[in-house]
N, C-alpha and C positions, 0 to 999 in steps of 0.2 A: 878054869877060866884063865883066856893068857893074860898078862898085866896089861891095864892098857897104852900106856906110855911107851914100852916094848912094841906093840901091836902096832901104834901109830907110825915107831919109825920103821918097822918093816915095810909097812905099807909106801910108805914115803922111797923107800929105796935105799934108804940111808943106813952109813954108818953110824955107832952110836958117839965118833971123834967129829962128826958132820953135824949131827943132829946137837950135838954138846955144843958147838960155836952158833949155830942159830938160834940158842937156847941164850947164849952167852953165859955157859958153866962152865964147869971141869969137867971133862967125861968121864971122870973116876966117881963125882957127885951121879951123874947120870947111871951109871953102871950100878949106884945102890940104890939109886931110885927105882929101877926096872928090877931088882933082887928083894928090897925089906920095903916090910909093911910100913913104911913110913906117909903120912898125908904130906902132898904137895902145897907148898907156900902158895896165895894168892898171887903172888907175883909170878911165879913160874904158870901156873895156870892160865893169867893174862897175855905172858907169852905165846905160849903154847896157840890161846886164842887169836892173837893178832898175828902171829907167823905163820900158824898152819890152818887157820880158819874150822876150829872146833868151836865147840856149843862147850864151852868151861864146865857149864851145870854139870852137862849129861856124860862129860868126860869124871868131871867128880865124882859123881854117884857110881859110874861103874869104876874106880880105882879104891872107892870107900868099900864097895863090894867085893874087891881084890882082896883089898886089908885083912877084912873079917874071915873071908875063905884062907889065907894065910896067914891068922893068927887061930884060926881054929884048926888047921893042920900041926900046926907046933905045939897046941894046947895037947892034942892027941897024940902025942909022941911023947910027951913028958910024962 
């Protein structure tokens, strides 16, 4: 599963230095969001919602499904 955060701004066209200022992060922040299983802040999510017009739920649930497929590949490596 690609991440979705990744996903969105490929589709968008965007860099992830573009996509970081319409975000209003660091794109160093952004670069370890699209890499580690981290859950995204509601805030960034609200963002997300009101900049790029996603459904936050359904964007959560599949990035929580992200999570778990990339902490169970790590678990199987250990």
């Amino acid at each position: 599963m690609t991440e979705p955060l990744r996903r969105l701004r490929k589709e968008k066209g965007l860099t992830a230095g573009e996509m970081a200022v319409i975000l209003d992060i660091h794109y160093v922040y952004l670069y370890s969001l699209e890499r580690e299983p981290y859950k995204l802040s509601e805030e960034i999510l609200n963002r997300l919602e009101d900049r790029f017009g996603i459904d936050k739920e359904k964007f959560k649930e599949e990035r929580d499904l992200w999570i778990q497929e990339k902490r169970q590949k790590i678990k199987e490596l250990v």
